[in-house]
N, C-alpha and C positions, 0 to 999 in steps of 0.2 A: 536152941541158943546159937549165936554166931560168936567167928574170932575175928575181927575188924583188925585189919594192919593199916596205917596212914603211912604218908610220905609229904612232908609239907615245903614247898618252892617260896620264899623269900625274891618279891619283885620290883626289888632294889628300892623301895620307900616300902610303906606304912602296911601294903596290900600283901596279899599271903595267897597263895593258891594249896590246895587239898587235895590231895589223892586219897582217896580209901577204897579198900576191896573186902571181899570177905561177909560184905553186909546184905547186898541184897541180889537179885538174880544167880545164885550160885550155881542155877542147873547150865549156866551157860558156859562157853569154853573158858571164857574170861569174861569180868566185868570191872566197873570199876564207877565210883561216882568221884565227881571231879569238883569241887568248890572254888567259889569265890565271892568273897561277899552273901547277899544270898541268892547267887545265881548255883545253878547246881544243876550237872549233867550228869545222867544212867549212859554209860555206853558196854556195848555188848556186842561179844564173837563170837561167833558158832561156825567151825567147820564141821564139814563131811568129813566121815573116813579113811573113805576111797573117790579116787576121781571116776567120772562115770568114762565108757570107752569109746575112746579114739577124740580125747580132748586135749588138746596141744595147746590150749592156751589158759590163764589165768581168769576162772570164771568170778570175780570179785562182785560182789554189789554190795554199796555203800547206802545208807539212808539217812535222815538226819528231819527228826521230828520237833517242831515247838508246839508240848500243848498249851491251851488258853486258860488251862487251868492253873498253871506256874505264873502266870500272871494278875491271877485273879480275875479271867475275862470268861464273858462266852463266845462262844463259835459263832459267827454270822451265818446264815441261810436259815432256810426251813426245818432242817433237822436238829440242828443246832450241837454238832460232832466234829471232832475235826474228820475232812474229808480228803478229797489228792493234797499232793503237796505243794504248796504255792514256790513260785520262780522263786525267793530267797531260801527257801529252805533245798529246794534243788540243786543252785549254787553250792551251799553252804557243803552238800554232800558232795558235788565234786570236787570242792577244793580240799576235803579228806581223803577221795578217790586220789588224785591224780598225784598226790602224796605217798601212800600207800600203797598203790598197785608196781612202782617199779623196784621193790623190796623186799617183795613173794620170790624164792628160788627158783628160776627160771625152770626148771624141771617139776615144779609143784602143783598140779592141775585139781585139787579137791577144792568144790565149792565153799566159798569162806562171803558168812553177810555180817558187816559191821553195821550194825544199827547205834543211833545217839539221839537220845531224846533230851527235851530243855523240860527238864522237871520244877524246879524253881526259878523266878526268872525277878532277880533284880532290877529295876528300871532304866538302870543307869549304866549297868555292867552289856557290855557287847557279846553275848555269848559263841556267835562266829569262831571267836580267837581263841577258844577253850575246849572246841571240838574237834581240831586234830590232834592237840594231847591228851583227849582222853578216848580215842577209838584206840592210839597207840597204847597209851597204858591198857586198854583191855587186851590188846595182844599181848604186851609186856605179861602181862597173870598167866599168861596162855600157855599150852604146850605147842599152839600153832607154831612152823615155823615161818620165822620172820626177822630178814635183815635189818631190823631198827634197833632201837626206837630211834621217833621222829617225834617234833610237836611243832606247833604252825603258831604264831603271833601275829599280833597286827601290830604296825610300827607307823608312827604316824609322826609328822613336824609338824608342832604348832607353836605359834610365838616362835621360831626359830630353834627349837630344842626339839628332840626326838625324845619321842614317850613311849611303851610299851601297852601295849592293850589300853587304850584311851578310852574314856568314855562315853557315851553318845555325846553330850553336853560340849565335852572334850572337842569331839574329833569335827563336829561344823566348822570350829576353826583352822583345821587343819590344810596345808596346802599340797600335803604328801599322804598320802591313804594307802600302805601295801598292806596285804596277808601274804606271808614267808612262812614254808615251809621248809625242813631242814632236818639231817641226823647231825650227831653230833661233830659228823668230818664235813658232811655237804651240805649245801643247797642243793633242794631240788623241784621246789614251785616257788611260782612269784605270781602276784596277783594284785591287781591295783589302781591306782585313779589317783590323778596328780595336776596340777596347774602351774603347767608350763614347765617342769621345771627340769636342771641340764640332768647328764646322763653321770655325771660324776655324784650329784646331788643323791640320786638314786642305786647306786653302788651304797654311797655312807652309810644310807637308810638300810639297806640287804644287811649290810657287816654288823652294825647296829642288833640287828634282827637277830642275827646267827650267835652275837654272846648270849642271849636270854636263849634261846634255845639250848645251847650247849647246857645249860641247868635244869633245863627241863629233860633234856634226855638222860643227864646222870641222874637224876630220880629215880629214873623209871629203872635203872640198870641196878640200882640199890634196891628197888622195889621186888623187882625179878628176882635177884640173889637171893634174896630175905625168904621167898615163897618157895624156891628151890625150882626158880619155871625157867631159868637158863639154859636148861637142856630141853630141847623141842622133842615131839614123835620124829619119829622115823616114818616114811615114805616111802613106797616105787611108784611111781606115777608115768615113768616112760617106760620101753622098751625100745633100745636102739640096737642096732646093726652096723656094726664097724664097716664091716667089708661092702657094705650095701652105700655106706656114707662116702665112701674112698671112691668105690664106681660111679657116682652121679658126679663128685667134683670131677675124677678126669676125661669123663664122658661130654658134661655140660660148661664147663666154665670156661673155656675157651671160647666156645661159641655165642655163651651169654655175655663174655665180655665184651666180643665184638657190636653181640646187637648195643650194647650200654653205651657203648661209644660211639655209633655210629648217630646220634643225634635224630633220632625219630619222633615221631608225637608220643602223646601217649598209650593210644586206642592202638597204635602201630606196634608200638615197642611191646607191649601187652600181649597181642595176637604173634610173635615172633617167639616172644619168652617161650608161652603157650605154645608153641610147634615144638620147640627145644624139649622140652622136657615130653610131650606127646610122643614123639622119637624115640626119646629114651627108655621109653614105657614098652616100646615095640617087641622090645626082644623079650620081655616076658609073657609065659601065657595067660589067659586068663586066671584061672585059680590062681596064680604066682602074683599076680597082678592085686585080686583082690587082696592080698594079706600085707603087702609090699608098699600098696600106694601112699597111706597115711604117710610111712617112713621117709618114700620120695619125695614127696611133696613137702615135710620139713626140710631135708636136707637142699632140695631146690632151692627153699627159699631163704634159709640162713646162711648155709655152707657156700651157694653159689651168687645166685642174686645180692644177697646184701654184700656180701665182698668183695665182687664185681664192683660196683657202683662205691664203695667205701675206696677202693685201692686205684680204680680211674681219677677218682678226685684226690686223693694222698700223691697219687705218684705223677700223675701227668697234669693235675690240674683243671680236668673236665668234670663235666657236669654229660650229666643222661641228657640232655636234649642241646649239648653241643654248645653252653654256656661257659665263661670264665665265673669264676667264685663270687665276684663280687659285679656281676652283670644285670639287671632287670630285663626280664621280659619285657616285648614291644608293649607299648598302650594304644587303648583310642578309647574317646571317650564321648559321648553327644548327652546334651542335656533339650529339653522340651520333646522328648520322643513322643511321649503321650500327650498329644493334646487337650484332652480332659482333666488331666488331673492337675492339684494344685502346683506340681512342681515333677520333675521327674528325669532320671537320668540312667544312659548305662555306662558304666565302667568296665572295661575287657583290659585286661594283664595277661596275655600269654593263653591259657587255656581254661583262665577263672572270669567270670563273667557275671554281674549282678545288676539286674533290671533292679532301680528305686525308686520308691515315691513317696510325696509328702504329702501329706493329707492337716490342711488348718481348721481348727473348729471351736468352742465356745468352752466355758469353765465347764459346762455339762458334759464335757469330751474329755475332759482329764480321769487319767486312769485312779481309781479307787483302790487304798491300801489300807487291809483290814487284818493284819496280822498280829499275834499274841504281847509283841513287841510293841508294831509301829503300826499308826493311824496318820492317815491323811491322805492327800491325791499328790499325783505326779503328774505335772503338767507336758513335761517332754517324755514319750515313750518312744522305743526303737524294735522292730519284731522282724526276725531274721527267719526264713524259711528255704528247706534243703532239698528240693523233692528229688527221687530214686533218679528222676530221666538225666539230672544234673551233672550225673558221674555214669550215664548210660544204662544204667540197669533197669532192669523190665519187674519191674514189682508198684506195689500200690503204698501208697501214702498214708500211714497209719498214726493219726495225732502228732501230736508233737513232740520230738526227742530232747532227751535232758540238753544234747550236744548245742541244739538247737537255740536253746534259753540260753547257755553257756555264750556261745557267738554272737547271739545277739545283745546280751547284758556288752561284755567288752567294747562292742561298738557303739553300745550307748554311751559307757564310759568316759570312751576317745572323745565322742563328739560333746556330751552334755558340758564341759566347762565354756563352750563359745555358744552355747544355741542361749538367745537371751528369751530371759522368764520375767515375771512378775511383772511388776511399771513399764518394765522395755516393751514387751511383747503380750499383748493380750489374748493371743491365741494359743488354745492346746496344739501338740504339734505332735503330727504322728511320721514315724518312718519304717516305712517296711521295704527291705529288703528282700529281692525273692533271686536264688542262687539257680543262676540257667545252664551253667558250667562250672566247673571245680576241677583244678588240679593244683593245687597249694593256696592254703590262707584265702579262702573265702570272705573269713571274718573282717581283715584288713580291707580286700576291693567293696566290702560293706563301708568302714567307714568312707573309703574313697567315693563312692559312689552318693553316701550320704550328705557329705560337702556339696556334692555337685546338684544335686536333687533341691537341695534347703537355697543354695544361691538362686538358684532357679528358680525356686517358687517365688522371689521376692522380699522373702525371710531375711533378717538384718543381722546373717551369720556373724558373730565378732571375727573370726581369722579364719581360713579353712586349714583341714585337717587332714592328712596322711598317714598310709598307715605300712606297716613291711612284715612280713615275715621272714626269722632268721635260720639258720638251721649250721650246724655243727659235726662233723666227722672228725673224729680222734681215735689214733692209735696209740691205745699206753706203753706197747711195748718199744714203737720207737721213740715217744713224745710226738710224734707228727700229729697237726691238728690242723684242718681247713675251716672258717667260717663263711659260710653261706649265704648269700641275699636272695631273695625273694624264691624261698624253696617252693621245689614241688610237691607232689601230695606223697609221689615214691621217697624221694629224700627225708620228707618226715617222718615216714612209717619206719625208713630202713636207718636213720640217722640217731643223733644221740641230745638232739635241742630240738626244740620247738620254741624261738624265741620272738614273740609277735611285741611289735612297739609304734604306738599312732604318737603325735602330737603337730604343732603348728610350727612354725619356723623359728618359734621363740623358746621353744620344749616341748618336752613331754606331757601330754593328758592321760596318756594308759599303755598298760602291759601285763601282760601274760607271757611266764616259762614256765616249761617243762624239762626236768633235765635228768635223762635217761643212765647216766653214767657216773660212776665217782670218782674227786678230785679235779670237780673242774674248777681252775683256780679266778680268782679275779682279776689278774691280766688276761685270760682268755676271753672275762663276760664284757671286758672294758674294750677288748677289740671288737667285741661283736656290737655293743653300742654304738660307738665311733662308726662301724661300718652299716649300721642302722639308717644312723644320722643322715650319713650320707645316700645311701638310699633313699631315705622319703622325702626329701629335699630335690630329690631327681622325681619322682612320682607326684611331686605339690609342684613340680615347674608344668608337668604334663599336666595335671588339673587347671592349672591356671591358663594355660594358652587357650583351654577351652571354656572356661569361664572366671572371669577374674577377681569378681566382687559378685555380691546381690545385685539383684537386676533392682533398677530402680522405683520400680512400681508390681505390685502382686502381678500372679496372670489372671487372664481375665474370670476363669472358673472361682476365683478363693472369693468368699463371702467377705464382705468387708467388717469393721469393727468401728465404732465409734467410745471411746473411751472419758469416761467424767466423774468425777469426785463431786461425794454431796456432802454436805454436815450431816453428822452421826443422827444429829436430831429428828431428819427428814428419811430416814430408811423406813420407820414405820408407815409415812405418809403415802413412798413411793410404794410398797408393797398395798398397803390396804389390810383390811379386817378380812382376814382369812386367805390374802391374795388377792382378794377382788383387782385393786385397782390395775395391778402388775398385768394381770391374766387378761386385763381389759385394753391393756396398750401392747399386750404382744399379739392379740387376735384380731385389732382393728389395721393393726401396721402389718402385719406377717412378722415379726422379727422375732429373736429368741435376746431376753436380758436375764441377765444375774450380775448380782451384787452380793460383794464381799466385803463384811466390816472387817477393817483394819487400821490402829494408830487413831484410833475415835474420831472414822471418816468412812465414809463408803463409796468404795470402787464399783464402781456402773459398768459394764459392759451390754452394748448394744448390737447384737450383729445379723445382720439383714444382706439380701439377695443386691438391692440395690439401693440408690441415694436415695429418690422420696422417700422408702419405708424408713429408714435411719432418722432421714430428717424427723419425720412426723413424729416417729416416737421420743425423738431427742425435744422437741418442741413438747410434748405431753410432760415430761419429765422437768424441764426447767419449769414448766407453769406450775409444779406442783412446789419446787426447791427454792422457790423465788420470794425473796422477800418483799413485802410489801414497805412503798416509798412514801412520807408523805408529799403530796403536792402532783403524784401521776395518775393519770388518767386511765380508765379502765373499762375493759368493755363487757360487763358481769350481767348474771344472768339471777333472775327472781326468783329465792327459791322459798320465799313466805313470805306472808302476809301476815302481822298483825296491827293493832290497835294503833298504833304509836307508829307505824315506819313498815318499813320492809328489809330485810334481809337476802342480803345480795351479795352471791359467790363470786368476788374477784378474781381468785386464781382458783386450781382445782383445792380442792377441800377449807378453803380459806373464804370465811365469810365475815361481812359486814353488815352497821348497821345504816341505814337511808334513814335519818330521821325525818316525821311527816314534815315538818319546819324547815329541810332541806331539801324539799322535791321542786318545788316550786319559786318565785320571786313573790308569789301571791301565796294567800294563807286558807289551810283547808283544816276543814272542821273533823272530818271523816277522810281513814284510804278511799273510799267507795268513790269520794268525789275528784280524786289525784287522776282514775281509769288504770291504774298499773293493774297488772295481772303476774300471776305465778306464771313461770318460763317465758316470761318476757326478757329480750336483752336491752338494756339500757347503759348508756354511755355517766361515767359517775368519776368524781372525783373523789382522791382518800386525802379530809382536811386535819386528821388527826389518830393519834394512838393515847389510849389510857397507859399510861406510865406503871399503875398498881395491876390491871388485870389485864391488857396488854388487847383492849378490847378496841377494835380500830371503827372510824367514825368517815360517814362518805356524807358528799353532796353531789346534787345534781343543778342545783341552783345555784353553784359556781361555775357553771360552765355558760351558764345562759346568760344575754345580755344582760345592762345593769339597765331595772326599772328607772325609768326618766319621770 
């Protein structure tokens, strides 16, 4: 038997959210199933005991499964199982990650995996917005220790009101799309997609966010009390050395502060660091050395390095490579590097550097989405890749990283509200960014770069798009706090934001925070947008000196498209009995066609190498769509013989009849004496249409002189 505790959340109308624990997974640390509607999430936490040795960092893994069975679906492929996890459900895990991880005891190194599966899945309910409240409530049941709870919404404006967890149906309307996460004092993710809009707009929406949360987190605080899980285990998961922590700061920080200030690269500043602390190491022996070093090498890097670099920016105002706060790295940027490909461009910021390109191609090149959820294709795709040599390191390339999908989803983001779809644009459009240096916001000189590559190819961008990364140092114990522009990769590891924001000159399209510290207030996040603003306004002048608009014609690589609407009627005629006739004008012409019924009309896409193959096929296709006139003349081919007439194909699959009485001005008894033959072409006029059977009627003996 089980004991089932609830805790039920009130979401300001009609909707009810459910917590229960107690019911099912109990061998795990905590679990908990999460309702709404009849969406319904298992999540579940299992730590380790003990950390394994000489682990100084928080070994977290998040996952986040939707089976096809909550849906009522089966699994696409051959096995027919769910298999990896697809890019949304990847997401979906890091936006629970990135919530979650800054809220473990910084001294707490035992393996902890928060697993969330979509057990039931409503149609219409978004289940995203229900998965960082319920990995937190399964900590919440937990003895894990953990500085939450937290839980994450999605907040969206449509029709000019802000709604709470919207629903698919909902949220198409939407012109503001965040996921917020939050504990009950902070923010501490922001995640999102927006059109155009200002940066006060987007604060509303966060404040918004954070009352429904603050209710979601006293749930969970009521839920914890009730169970008696308010008091966590106990832990030793470090060993430190006072006297050893005292000797590396007056040993090294002197010297590191100097190299911090001294404005070097980064490969530079790195190998200097590196000498510093190799120094330091000297004076012990070896056996001292092995027991010692984990401990050095934290204190190096907390004790000295980050406060180094936090206290040059607090007190003087500097940046590690000899920057003011609110500075940009130098740019350049060239667009047609590649001459092969459809479009292409590089973007360089300082020491981050992104080769891109655009790749146009047919409806057959839209990406396929076959998820428990969601079905259908996605015409604009964006693929971001990071390899090891990009930040120097000597290692190999192993699939693709979650972080990877992550940066590249944001920059689709940014860019997807101006890249035009459907009627505009007949072409799937691919963008791949490939990351050749790195040393802050990759993600961002992606969308830069992406602007620059789609103008380039010819592509009919609506606005281009820029993008910033922000970054934040505070001291709570004085209030002092710098905001940051376009950080470095060191800034953001050792800093306290990670504040990334694209949009066009008219707002915002996207953004992503992270934010490492508590109580950072909303005049701090209102300064760092403001100083965004200004920022990528500076970065979109630079884009622009280099390309200003879409070039006025593709380059010459992109396959061309011819685009035309038929009556609904005529899609069967265009296709053919089994495809025949389709597969017969893509293989006589070379082209590639597909057609899309839509609005009881079908969209024709034609796209070929060059203009004859277009033309030809575009000529096959009107002779098939084409109605017949009475009173035009036609130049149709015999495709039988009988008794009375002949039967004579005017256009493709449209036939008439020759009555024997109209072939001639003279009168014949028999076809035999006319001489027509089968696949003859003869010239014929259409003198009428039957009104009831819709049977149309030719002469040929209207065209010919009049008997005298």
């Amino acid at each position: 038997m089980y004991n089932a505790t609830q805790k039920v959340i009130k979401l300001g109308d009609d909707r009810e959210i459910t917590i229960e624990t107690g019911k099912l997974a109990k061998q795990a640390d905590g679990s908990v199933v999460v309702k709404q509607g009849d969406t319904m999430l298992l999540a579940t936490v299992v730590a380790a005991k003990e950390a394994k040795e000489d682990c100084d960092f928080m070994p977290l893994q998040v996952d986040y499964k939707e089976k096809y069975a909550a849906a009522g679906r089966f699994p696409g492929g051959f096995l027919k199982r769910e298999a990896r996890p697809s890019d949304n459900e990847i997401l979906v895990a890091r936006l629970i990650d990135r919530a979650l991880r800054p809220l473990f005891p910084a001294d707490f190194h035992a393996e902890v995996y928060v697993t969330v599966n979509l057990i039931s899945a409503d149609k219409e309910i978004q289940p995203d917005a229900l998965a960082g409240l319920a990995a937190s409530a399964a900590l919440a049941v937990s003895d894990i220790p953990f500085e939450g709870p937290i839980s994450e919404v999605r907040v969206s404006r449509i029709d000019g009101k802000f709604v709470i967890n919207p629903t698919f149906s909902e949220n198409e309307r939407a012109d503001i799309d965040l996921m917020v996460g939050a504990t009950i004092d902070n923010i501490l993710m922001v995640e999102g997609e927006m059109k155009e809009v200002s940066e006060n707009d987007m604060l509303e929406a966060i404040k918004f966010a954070h009352e429904e949360i603050k209710k979601h987190c006293a749930a969970q605080i009521e839920l914890s009390k009730e169970l008696g899980k308010d008091v966590k285990r106990t832990y030793c998961h470090e060993k430190n050395d006072e006297e050893l922590r005292q000797l590396v700061i007056k040993e090294t920080y002197d010297k590191a502060y100097a190299v911090a200030t001294s404005g070097t690269s980064k490969h530079e500043r790195s190998d200097k660091f590196d000498a510093i602390e190799a120094e330091f190491c000297e004076r012990f022996t070896e056996e001292e050395l092995a027991e010692k070093l984990p401990l050095i090498k934290k204190y190096f890097h907390d004790d000295v390095l980050k406060k180094a670099m936090r206290n040059m920016i607090l007190d003087e105002g500097l940046r590690l490579d000899g920057r003011k706060t609110d500075e940009i790295r130098p740019i350049w940027c060239e667009v047609g590097y590649l001459p092969a490909a459809h479009g292409s461009a590089i973007f360089t910021r300082g020491e981050t550097q992104s080769l891109t390109t655009v790749t146009l191609g047919t409806k057959l090149d839209e990406k396929q989405i076959d998820e428990a959820l969601v079905q259908g294709s996605e015409q604009f795709v964006l693929h971001y890749n990071f390899p090891p040599f990009s930040t120097g390191e000597a290692k190999a390339s192993r699939g693709l990283s979650r972080r990877e999908i992550g940066h590249g989803n944001l920059a689709w983001r940014a860019l997807k509200p101006m890249v035009p779809v459907g009627e505009e644009n007949p072409y799937a459009v691919r963008v791949v960014s490939d990351i050749l240096e790195s040393n802050g916001s990759s993600s961002m000189a992606t969308v830069c770069a992406g602007t620059l590559a789609l103008m380039d190819s010819g592509l009919k961008l609506k606005k281009p798009v820029s993008g910033i990364a922000m970054g934040l140092i505070t001291d709570t114990a004085t209030g002092k706090y710098a905001v940051l522009s376009d950080i470095l990769g060191d800034e953001d590891h050792l800093g306290d934001m990670d504040f990334k924001v694209a949009g066009t000159r008219d707002g915002i399209t996207a953004t992503q925070m992270d934010i490492k510290v508590d109580g950072l207030s909303y005049e701090v996040l209102a300064k760092a947008l403001e100083q965004a603003r200004k920022g990528r306004m500076h970065i979109l002048d630079k884009i622009c000196e280099t390309i200003s608009e879409p070039r006025a014609e593709f380059r010459p690589f992109v396959p061309r498209i011819v685009q035309i609407t038929i009556p609904q009627d005529f899609i069967g005629a265009v296709i053919g009995p089994g495809g025949k006739v389709i597969q017969d004008i893509q293989k006589t012409t070379g082209t590639t066609i597909t057609i899309t019924e839509e609005d009881n009309k079908g969209l024709v896409d034609i796209f070929g190498e060059n203009k004859e193959s277009l033309d030809a096929a575009l000529a096959r296709i009107k002779a098939i769509v084409a109605i017949p006139e009475v009173g035009e003349v036609y130049n149709g081919k015999i495709k039988s013989i009988v008794s009375f007439g002949a039967f004579v194909e005017i256009l493709p699959g449209k036939d008439a009849l020759l009555h024997i009485s109209e072939i001639d001005n003279k009168r014949f008894e028999t076809m035999e004496e006319t001489g027509l033959k089968e696949g003859q072409m003869i010239e014929v006029k259409l003198i009428g249409i039957d009104q009831k059977t819709g049977k149309l009627k030719l002469s040929r003996k209207a065209l010919l002189p009049a008997k005298s």
